[in-house]
C-alpha positions in Angstrom: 17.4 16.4 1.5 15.4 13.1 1.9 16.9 11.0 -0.5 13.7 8.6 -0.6 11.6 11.2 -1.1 13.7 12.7 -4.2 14.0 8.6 -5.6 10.2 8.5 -5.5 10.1 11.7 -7.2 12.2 10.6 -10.0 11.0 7.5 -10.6 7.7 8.5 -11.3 8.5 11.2 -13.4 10.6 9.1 -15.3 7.6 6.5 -15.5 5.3 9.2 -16.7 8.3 10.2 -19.5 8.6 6.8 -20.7 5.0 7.0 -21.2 5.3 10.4 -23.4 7.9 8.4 -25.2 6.2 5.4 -25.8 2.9 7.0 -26.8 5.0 9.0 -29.3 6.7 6.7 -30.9 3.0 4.7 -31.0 1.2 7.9 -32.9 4.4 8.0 -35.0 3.9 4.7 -36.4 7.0 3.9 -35.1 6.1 1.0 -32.4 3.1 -1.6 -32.5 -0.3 -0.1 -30.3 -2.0 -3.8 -30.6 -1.9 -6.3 -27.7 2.0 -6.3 -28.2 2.2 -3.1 -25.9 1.0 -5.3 -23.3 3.6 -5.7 -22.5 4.8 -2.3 -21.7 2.2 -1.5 -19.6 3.3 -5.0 -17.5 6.3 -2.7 -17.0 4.9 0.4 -16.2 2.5 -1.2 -14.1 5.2 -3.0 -11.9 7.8 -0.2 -12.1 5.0 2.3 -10.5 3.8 -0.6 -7.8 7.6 -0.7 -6.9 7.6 3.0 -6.8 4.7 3.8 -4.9 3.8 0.8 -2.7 6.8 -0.7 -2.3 8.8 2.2 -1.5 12.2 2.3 1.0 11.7 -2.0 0.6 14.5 -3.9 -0.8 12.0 -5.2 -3.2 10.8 -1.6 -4.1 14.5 -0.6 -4.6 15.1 -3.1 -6.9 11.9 -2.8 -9.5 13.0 1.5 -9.5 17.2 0.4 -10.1 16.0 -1.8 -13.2 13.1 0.8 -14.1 16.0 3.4 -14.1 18.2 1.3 -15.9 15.6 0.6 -18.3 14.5 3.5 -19.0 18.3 5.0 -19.5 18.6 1.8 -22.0 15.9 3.4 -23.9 18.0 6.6 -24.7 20.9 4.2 -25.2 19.2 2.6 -27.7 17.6 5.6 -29.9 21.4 6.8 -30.1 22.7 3.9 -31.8 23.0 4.0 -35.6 21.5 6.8 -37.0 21.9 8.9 -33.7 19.2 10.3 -31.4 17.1 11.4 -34.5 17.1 8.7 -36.8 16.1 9.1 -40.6 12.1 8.0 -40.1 11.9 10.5 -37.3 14.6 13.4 -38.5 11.7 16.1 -40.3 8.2 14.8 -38.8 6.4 17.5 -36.7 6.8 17.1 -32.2 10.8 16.0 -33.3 11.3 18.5 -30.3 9.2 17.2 -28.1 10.4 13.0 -28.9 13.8 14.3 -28.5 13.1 16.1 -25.4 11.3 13.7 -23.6 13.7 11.1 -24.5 17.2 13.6 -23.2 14.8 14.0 -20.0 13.8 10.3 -19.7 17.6 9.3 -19.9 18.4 11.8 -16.7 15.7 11.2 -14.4 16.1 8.0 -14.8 19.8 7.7 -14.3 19.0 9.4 -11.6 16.7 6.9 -10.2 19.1 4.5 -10.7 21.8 6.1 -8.4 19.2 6.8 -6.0 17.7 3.1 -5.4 21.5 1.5 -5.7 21.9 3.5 -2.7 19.2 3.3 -0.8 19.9 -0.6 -1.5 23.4 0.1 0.0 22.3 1.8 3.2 19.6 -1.3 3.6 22.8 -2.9 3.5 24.6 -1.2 6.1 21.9 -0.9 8.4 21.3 -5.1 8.3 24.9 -5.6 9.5 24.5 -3.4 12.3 
C-alpha cells in the first residue's frame, strides 16, 4: 500500500468533511457565516496547500498532522457537555447527517494524523542515513 498516497487520500477527504461540518453547523445557526469564518477558510486553505502541494515534504507533513489533529479536536469538542448531540441540535432535521459527518471527520482524520507522524518519522530515518 503506498502510505503517501493513502495520507493524501485522507487528508483531503477529511478537509472536504470539515467543510460539510462547518457549512452545517453555519445553516444551523450554530457558528457565525460573516467575515469571522475567515478564518476557517485560512485553515482549509493551508491545510489543502499542505496536502496537495506540499506533499511527502516535512513541511507538508506537518500542516496534514495538525490538520488531522484539528480536525479530531473538532469531534472532541462536540462530545463534551451535552454529548455528540447537544440540546440546540438534538431534534432539528440532517441530525444524521451533522452526526455522521462529524463520527467520519474524527476517523479520517485520526487517520491522517497517524499517517503524516509517520511519514515524518521515516523523513527521519532516512536523514540519518
Amino acid at each position: 500500500m503506498k502510505h503517501n498516497v493513502t495520507l493524501t487520500i485522507t487528508s483531503l477527504l477529511s478537509i472536504l468533511l470539515f467543510a460539510f461540518h462547518w457549512v452545517d453547523e453555519i445553516s444551523r445557526g450554530m457558528e457565525t457565516g460573516g467575515l469571522s469564518a475567515l478564518g476557517g477558510v485560512l485553515i482549509l486553505v493551508v491545510w489543502l496547500y499542505g496536502t496537495l502541494v506540499l506533499a511527502e515534504r516535512r513541511s507538508g507533513y506537518i500542516i496534514m498532522l495538525l490538520g488531522g489533529i484539528f480536525g479530531l479536536g473538532v469531534l472532541v469538542l462536540h462530545m463534551k457537555g451535552t454529548g455528540i448531540v447537544g440540546r440546540r441540535i438534538a431534534n432539528t432535521r440532517g441530525i444524521f447527517f451533522w452526526v455522521r459527518t462529524l463520527i467520519a471527520l474524527g476517523v479520517t482524520s485520526s487517520y491522517s494524523a497517524i499517517l503524516a507522524a509517520r511519514g515524518l518519522w521515516s523523513l527521519r530515518r532516512g536523514q540519518s542515513r
